[in-house]
C-alpha positions in Angstrom: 10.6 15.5 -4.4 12.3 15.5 -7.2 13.1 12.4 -9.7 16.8 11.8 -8.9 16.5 11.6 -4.9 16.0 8.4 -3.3 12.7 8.1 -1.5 14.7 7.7 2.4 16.8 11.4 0.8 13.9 12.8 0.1 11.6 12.1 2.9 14.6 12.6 5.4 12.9 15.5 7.7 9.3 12.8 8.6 8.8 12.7 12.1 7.2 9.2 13.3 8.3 9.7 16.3 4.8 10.5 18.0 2.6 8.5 15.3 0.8 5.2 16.1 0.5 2.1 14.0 -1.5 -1.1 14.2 0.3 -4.5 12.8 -2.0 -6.8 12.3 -0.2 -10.8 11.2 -0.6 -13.8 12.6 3.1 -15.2 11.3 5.2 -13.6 14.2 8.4 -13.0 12.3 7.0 -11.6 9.4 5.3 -9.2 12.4 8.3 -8.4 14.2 10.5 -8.0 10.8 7.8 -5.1 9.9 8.4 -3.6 13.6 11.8 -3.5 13.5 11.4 -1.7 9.8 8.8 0.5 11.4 10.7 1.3 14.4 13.8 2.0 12.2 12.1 4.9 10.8 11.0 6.5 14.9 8.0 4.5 14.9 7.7 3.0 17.7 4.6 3.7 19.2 3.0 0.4 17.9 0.3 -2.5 19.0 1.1 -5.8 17.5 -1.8 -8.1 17.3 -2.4 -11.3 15.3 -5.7 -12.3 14.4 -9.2 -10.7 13.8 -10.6 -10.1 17.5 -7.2 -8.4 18.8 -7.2 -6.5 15.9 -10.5 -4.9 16.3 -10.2 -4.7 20.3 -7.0 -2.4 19.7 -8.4 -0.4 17.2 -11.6 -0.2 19.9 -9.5 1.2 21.9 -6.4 3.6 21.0 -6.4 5.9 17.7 -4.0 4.9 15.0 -2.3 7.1 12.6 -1.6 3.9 10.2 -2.5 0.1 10.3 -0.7 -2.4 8.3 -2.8 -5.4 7.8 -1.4 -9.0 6.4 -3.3 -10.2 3.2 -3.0 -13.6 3.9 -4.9 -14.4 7.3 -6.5 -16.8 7.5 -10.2 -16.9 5.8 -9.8 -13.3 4.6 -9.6 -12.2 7.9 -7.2 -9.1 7.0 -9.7 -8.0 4.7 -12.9 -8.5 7.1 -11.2 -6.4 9.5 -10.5 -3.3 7.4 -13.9 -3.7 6.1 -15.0 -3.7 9.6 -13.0 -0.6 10.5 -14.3 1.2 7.6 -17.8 0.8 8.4 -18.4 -0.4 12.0 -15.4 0.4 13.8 -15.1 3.6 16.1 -15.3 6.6 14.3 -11.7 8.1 15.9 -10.0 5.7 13.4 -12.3 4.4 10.4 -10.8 7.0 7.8 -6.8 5.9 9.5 -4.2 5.1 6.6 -4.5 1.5 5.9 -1.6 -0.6 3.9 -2.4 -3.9 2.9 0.8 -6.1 2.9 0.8 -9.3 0.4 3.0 -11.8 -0.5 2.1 -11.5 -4.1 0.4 -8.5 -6.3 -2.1 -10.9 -8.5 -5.1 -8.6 -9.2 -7.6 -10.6 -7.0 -5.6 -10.0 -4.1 -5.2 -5.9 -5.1 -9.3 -6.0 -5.7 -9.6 -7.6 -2.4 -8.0 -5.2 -0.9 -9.1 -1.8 -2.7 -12.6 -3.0 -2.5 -12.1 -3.6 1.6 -11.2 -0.1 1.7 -7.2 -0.3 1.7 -5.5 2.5 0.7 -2.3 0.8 -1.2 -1.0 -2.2 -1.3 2.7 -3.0 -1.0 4.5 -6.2 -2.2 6.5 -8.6 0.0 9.7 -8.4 0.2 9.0 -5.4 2.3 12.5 -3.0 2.3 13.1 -0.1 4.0 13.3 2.6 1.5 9.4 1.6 -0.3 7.9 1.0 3.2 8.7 4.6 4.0 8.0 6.0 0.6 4.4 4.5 0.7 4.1 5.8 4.5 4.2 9.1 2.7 2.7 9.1 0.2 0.0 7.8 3.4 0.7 11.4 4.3 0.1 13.2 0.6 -3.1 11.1 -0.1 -5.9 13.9 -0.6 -8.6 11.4 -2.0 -11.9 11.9 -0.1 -13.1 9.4 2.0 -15.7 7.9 0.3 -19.2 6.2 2.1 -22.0 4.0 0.2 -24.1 1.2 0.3 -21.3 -1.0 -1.5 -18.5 0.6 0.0 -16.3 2.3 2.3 -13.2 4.2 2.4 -10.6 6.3 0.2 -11.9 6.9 -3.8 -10.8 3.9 -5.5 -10.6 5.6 -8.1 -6.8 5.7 -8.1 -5.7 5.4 -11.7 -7.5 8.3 -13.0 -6.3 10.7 -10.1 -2.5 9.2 -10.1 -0.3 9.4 -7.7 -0.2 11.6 -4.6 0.6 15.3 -5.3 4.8 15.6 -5.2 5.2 11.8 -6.0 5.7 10.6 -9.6 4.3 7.1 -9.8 2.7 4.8 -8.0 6.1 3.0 -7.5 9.7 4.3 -7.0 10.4 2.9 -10.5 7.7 3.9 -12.1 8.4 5.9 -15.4 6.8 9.8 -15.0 3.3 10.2 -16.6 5.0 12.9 -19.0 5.9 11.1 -22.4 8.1 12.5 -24.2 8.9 12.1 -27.8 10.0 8.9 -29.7 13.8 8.7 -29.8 13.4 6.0 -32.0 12.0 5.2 -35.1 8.7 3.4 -34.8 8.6 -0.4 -35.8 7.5 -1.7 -38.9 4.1 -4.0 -38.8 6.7 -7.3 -40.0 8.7 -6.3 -36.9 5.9 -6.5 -34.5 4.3 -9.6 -36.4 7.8 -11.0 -35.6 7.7 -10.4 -32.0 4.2 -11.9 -31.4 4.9 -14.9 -33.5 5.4 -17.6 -31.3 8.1 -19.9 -31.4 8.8 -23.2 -30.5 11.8 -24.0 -27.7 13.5 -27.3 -26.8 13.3 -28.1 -23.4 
């Protein structure tokens, strides 16, 4: 892919038209809004279920080529369940994609779910164009799967490997890993002190 092309452009010849995907939520429009996203793209193959028992009954019994879980069941119960995929659940799907979907990126929630065994996480509002970007980069992801006593699932060690091969950050907007030179001058030590000085507003 190349920088200027949109992700949708450049991912125009994916065919989700036989995959399978698992929804996991228990707020049924946010579960039907991610549906009708997913089944704009040809994905339509897809079990809906909205808490914890469903959830592992389906993934019990049909193979999944991705599972979208909600971070914000109840009681964690979005992150038990990948946990539970990744080490107890049937061996057909415990390495399957899995994209954790949260209302807010605040680390604790991104720890929660890396160290559940998610493979990304994406940030509500969900649109179109990044839903299907991340699905391929689902599709690129060559980190091993990873099993120990603490954990279970793809290398978390994301940072240091980057991106998926063909992608050039971890989001659409994110600036290539390539720095260039400065194309201006660098700032004097009084200009920075200037900018960290803080500064007292009337409210």
């Amino acid at each position: 892919m190349n920088e200027t092309q949109s992700p949708v452009a450049a991912t125009a010849k994916v065919d989700l038209t036989r995959a399978r995907a698992l929804l996991l939520d228990d707020n049924q429009v946010h579960l039907n809004l991610l549906s009708n996203v997913l089944g704009s793209f040809d994905l339509r193959r897809q079990t809906k279920v909205g808490n914890l028992r469903d959830a592992k009954a389906a993934a019990g019994g049909s193979e999944f080529d991705l599972i979208l879980v909600e971070a914000a069941l109840a009681n964690g119960a979005g992150f038990d369940f990948i946990r539970w995929l990744r080490r107890e659940g049937p061996e057909f799907n415990r390495a399957t994609s899995v994209l954790v979907v949260t209302s807010g990126t605040r680390m604790d929630q991104v720890h929660k779910a890396r160290d559940s065994g998610a493979n990304f996480v994406l940030a509500k509002p969900v649109t179109p164009p990044v839903l299907l970007q991340r699905i391929i980069w689902l599709g690129r992801d060559k980190r091993l799967f990873v099993e120990a006593e603490g954990y279970c699932g793809p290398d978390r060690r994301f940072k240091a490997f980057g991106p998926p091969v063909g992608i050039k950050g971890r989001r659409h907007d994110d600036l290539n890993f390539k720095i260039g030179a400065a194309v201006e001058p660098n700032m004097s030590q009084n200009e920075i002190d200037l900018l960290m000085k803080p500064t007292r507003v009337k409210l």
